[in-house]
N, C-alpha and C positions, 0 to 999 in steps of 0.2 A: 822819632816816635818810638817809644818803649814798647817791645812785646807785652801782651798781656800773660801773666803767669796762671797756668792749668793747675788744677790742683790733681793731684794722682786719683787714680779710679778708687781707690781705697778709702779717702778722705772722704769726698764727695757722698759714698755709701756712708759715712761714718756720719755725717752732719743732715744727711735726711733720713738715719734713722734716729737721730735724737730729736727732730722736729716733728717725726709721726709720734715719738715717744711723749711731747710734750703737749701735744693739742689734746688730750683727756684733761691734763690737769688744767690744760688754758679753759677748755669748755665749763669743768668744772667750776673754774674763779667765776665765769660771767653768770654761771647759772643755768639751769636748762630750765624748759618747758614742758609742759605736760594737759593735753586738752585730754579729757573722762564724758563718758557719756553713758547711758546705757548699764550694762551689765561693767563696767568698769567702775560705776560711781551709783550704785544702785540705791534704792530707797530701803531702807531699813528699818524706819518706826514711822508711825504714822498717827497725831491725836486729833481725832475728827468731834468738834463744835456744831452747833447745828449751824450751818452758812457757811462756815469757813474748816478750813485742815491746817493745819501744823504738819511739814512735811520735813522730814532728816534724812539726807542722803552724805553717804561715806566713801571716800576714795584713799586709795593707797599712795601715798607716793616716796622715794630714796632719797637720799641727803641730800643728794645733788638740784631735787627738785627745788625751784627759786618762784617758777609762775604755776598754777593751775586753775585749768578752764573746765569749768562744766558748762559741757554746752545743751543743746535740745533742749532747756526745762522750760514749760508752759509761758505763755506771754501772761498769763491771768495771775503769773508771781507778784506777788506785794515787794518793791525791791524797796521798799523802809524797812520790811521785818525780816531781811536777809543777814544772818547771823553766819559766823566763819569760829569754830572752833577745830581743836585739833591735841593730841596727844600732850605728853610732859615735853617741853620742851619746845615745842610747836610754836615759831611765832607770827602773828599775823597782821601785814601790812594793809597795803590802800584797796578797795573792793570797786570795780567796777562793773555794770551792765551795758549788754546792747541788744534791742530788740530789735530784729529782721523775720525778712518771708523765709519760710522752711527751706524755701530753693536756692538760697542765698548759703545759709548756715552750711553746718558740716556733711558731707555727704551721708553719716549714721543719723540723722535726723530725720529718720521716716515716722510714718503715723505706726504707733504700738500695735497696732488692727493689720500694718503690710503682711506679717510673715502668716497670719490666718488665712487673709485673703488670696496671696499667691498657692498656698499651699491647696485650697478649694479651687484656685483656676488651674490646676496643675489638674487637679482630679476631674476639672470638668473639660479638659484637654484631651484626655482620656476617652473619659466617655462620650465626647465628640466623633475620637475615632472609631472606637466600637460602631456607636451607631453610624459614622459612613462607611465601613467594611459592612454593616449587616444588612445599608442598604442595594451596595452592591454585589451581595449574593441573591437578594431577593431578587434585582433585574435582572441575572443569569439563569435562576431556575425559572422565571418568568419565561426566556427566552426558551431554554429548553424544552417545557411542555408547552411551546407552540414551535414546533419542527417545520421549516420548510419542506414544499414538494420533494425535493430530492434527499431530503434524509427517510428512509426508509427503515419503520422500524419491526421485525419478525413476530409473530405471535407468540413466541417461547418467552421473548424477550419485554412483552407489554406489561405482565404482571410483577416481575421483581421492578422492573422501568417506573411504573407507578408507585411501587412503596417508597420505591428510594427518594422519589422528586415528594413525594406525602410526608415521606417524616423530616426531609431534609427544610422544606419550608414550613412545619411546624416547629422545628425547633426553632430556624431564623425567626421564624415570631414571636413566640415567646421570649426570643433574646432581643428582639427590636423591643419589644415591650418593656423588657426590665431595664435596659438600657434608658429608656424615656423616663421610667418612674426615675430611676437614680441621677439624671439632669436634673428634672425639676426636684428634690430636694436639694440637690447642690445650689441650683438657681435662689431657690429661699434661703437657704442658708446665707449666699452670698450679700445679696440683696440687700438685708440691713447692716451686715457688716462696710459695704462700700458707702452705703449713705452715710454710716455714722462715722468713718475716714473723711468723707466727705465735708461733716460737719465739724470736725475738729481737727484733723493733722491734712488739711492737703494744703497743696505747694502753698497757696498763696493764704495759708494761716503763719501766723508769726511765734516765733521760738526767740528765746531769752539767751543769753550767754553771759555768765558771772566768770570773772576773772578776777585770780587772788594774789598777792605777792607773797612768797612764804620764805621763811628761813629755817631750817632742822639741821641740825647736825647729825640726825641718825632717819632711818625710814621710820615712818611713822601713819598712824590713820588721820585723815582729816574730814571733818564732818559739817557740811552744808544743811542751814536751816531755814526754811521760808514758811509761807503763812499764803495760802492759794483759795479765793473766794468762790463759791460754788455748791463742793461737794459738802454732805453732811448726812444728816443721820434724824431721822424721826422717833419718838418714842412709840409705841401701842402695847396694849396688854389686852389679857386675858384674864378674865376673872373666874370661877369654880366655884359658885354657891354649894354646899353641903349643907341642907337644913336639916339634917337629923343631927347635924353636931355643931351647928350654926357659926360654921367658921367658911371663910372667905380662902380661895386659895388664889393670887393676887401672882402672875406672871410677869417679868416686863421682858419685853423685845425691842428690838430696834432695827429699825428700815435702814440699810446704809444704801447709799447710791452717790455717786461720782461719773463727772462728765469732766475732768480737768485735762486730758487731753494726754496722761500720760499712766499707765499701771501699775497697782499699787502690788507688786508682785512677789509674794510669801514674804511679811511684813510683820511686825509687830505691831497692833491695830490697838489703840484706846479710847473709848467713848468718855464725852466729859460733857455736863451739863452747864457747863458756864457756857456764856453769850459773850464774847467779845466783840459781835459785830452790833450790842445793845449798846445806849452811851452812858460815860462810866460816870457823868452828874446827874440826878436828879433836876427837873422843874423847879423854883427859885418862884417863891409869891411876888406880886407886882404890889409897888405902893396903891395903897386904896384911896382915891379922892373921889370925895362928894360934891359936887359944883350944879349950877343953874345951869340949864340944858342952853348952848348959844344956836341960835336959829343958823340954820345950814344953809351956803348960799348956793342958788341954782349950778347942778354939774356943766360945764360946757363939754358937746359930746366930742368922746374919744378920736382921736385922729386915725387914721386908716393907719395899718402897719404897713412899713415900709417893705421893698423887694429884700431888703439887706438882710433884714429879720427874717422873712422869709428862710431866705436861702439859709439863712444858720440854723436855723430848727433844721432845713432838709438835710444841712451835713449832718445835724446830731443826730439824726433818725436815722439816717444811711451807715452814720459809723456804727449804731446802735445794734441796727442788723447786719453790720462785716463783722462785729466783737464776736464770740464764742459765748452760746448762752450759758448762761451759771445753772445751772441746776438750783425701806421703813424696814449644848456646851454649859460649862461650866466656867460660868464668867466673874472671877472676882469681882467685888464693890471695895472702893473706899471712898468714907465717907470723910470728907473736911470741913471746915468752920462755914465754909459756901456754896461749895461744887459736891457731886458724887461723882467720880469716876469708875468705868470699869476696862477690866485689862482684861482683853482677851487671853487664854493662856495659849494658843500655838499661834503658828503663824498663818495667813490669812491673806488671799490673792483678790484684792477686787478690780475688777478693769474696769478701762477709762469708757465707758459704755453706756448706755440703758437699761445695762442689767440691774437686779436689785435684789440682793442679799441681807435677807432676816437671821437675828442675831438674839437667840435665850439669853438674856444676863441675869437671870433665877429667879428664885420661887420665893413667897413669903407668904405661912399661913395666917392671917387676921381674925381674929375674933370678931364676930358680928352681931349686933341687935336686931331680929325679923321684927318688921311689923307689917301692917298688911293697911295701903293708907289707900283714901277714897276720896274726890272733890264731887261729890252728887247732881252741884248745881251746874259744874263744866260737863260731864262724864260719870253716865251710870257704868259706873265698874270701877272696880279695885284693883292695887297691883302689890305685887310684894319687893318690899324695900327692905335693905340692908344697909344700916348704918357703921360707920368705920372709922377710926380714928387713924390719922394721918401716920405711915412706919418711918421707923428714924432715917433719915436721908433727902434728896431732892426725888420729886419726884415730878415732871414735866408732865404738863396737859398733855393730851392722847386720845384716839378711840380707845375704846375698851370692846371685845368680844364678848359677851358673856352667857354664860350655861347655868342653868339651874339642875341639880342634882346628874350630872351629867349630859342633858340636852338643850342644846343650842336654845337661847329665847329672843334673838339679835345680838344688837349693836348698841353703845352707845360712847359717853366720854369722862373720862375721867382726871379731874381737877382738885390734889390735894391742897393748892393753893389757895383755893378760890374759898373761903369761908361759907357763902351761901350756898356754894355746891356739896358741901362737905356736910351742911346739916341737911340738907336733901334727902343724902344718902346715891347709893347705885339701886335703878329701879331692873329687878328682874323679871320682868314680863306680867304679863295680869295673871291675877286670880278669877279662875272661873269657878269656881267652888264658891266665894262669897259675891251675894248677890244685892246691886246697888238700887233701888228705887228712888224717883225725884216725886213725891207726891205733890200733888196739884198745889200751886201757891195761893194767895188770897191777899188782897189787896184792896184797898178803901180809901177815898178819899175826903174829905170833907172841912166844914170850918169848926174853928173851937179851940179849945187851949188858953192860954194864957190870955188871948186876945181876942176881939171878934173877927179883927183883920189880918188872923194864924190861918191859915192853909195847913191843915194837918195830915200827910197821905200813912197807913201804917200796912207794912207789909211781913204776910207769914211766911215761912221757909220750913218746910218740912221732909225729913228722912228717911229712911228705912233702910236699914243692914243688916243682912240673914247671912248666919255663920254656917254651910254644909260641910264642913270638915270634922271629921270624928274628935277633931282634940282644936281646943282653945287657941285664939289665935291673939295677939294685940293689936287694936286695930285704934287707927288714927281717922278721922273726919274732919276733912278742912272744907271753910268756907269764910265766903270775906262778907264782911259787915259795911254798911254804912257808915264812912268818915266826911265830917263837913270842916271846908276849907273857909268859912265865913261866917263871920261870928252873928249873924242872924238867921243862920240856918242850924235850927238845933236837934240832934238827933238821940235817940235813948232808943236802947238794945235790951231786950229781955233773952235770957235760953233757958232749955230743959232739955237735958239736963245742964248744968254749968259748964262751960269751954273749963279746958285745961289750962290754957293762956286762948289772950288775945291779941298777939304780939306774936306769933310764930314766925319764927326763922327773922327777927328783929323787925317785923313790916307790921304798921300801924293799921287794923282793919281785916286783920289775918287771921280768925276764929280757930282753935283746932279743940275736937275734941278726943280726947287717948284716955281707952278704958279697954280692959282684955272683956272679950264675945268670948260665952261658952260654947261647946259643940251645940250643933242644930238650934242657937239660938238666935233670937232678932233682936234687935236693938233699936230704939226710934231717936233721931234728934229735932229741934224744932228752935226755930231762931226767929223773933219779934222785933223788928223796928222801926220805929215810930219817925218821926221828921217831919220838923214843924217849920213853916218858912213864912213870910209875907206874904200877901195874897197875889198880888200884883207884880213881886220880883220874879223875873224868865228862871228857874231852875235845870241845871245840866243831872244826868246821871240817876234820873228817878226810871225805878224798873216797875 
């Protein structure tokens, strides 16, 4: 048997330090790794849809990097609309997902609410102590001014003896006192913050993990995009009647709120009026057939549901309530061939919360038509309206707040969409300066007409509208007329003075009369209609 040959202590150092030398570049060949979470792979832009966000978060990573994992993003990820870009050069292989419990994932996968919430138990830790040191002085001075028999105390000595136990347990009280108020804020403070941990990051909510395979020959940024159903944004305005210069001052806002489970923190934030969670076809007419009606044959009744069905409604309702529920500056507009968008210009922190942050995206003055319109026969009284034509862009149904010359007159909503809403107008509260009268109606019935066997009922409708405003107002009177839906029921309308149309806002039966009232004058309308029917046909809709 041959010795085995040693190699000199020389060598041996010489061959393990060229194999420490070589495992960078061996690491290198295979690739490293690289999991981002957090303040590593932060969000960066954010375009909030009403129902849905468009969310871009960006991580760094070196040449070397071959795999990167974002881990902790919401389970409520759309993982069809997960998008992987990345710098010049950047190239991007296969993408995978995995959804698990928070406890499972990475250890940084806490709820975005932990670092508040320990930092207020920290501070009610605190004031825990406080108050039990304060209450263990008050048992000592307690004890003190009740001395047993053998402590004996001199007469020189009773009068500083009492101030000193007097002020010393005024102050403990006052500091037992302040110490309780400043618990109970911390206590409310805490309170909704652990609920709302409660309801979206605790252990047993589920967190997403996307994993990318990258190639770069230099470090570069890489940037994750998903699409998170939920959060969004409401419109509301505010309107600003100016009727000495009859212009409209038309504000828009926007309600943002978010409950996705993770913070949108100092962010690029843009509001967009598209709907992509609307569907992107229209309704499709059905062929029209005319057929002989086939007589229906008796239903035989329904069968009792089964336990099987049962129970799968109960799982759908249970997972329904384990899911996480989904969820109103100087703001540029642009407008495009479909959408408006606006870009907030800084950046902008909203958290994954209850909170809810209003948002100016600007002003726009309108020109406006007053008039001052009345229905007599619904409501004696008037109110003044402002008519407006639609400003260039989208602009989504909404409350409106709205003021008349500076004071509040309500609420209402506003729909530059809606055609019939638009010839309406926005109403700003009543007119109590113009005064509505319904004078008494009159109505008759009797036979005659064309026929002996006409039933002929005619009914008056009469007005009155007194202008008390020093200066001229335009003033609109609506009231609906008699329309007959059958051709043996025939009706004929007289008025005084002549309607303006009979057809207002495109509705068959809709009388309006528009004539400008001078100061301190009255005005009368009066409306005649006659309808003649068969004597013996039931008639609906006679007043």
């Amino acid at each position: 048997m041959r010795p085995r040959r040693l190699l000199p202590v020389h060598a041996s150092c010489l061959l393990l330090s060229s194999l420490t030398a070589a495992l960078p570049a061996l690491a290198a060949a295979e690739g490293a790794s690289l999991s981002v979470s957090g303040s590593r792979a932060p969000i960066t832009e954010v375009t909030l849809y009403p129902g849905i966000a468009a969310v871009q978060r960006e991580a760094r990573i070196d040449a070397q990097t071959r795999q990167l994992s974002f881990e902790c993003l919401p389970a409520s990820v759309d993982a069809q609309s997960l998008q992987v870009t990345g710098d010049d050069g950047v190239r991007v292989g296969e993408i995978k997902t995995l959804v698990q419990a928070r406890h499972m994932a990475a250890k940084d996968c806490t709820s975005p609410l932990d670092q508040q919430i320990r930092t207020l138990e920290d501070q009610l830790a605190a004031i825990e102590a406080e108050e039990s040191a304060a209450k263990l002085v008050g048992n000592f001075l307690q004890g003190v001014s009740k001395p047993g028999d053998e402590v004996k105390v001199n007469a020189a000595q009773i009068a500083s003896t009492s101030q000193a136990l007097r002020q010393s347990s005024r102050d403990n009280s006052v500091r037992a006192h302040q110490i309780q108020r400043q618990k109970q804020d911390l206590l409310a403070q805490l309170q909704p913050l652990r609920q709302e941990r409660d309801r979206t990051g605790s252990e047993q909510a589920q967190v997403m993990k996307v994993t990318v395979q990258l190639a770069s020959a230099r470090a570069a940024n890489v940037r994750l995009n998903y699409q998170v159903r939920g959060p969004g944004w409401q419109p509301s305005y505010r309107a600003q009647l100016n009727t000495a210069k009859g212009q409209v001052q038309l504000e828009r806002q926007a309600l943002v709120v978010q409950a996705s489970g993770e913070d949108w923190s100092n962010v690029r934030l843009r509001l967009s009026t598209g709907q992509p969670t609307r569907s992107t076809q229209g309704a499709m007419p059905h062929p029209w057939v005319v057929d002989i009606a086939q007589p229906v044959p008796p239903m035989a009744p329904a069968p009792a549901p089964v336990a099987r069905a049962s129970r799968s409604m109960a799982k759908m309702s249970a997972e329904a309530a384990m899911a996480p529920a989904m969820p109103d500056l100087d703001v540029s507009s642009i407008n495009t061939a479909y959408t408006t968008q606006f870009v907030v210009p800084y950046k902008i922190t909203v958290p994954s919360s209850s909170e809810r942050i209003t948002l100016t995206l600007g002003q726009e003055n309108l020109a406006t038509t007053l008039l001052t319109r009345t229905a007599p026969a619904a409501e004696e009284a008037a109110y003044l309206i402002a008519t407006l034509q639609a400003p260039q862009g989208i602009w989504p149904a909404g409350p409106v707040t709205l003021f008349r010359d500076d004071a509040l007159v309500g609420s209402g909503r506003l729909d530059f969409g809606n055609a019939q809403a638009l010839a309406q107008g926005l109403s700003f509260g009543r007119d109590d300066q113009v005064v509505v009268r319904r004078l008494p109606a009159q109505s008759n019935t009797g036979s005659g007409g064309w026929a002996s066997s006409k039933t002929e009922r005619t009914v008056v409708r009469s007005y009155s509208v007194e202008n008390r405003h020093d200066q001229a107002i335009a003033l609109q009177v609506l009231d609906a007329a008699p329309t007959s839906r059958n051709e043996q029921i025939k009706v004929q309308s007289q008025y005084s003075p002549q309607p303006s149309t009979t057809r207002w806002n495109a509705q068959n039966g809709m009388i309006a009369w528009e004539q400008n009232l001078d100061a301190r004058a009255t005005a009368q309308f009066q409306a005649t209609h006659q309808i003649r029917f068969p004597e013996n046909l039931p008639i609906e809709g006679l007043q």
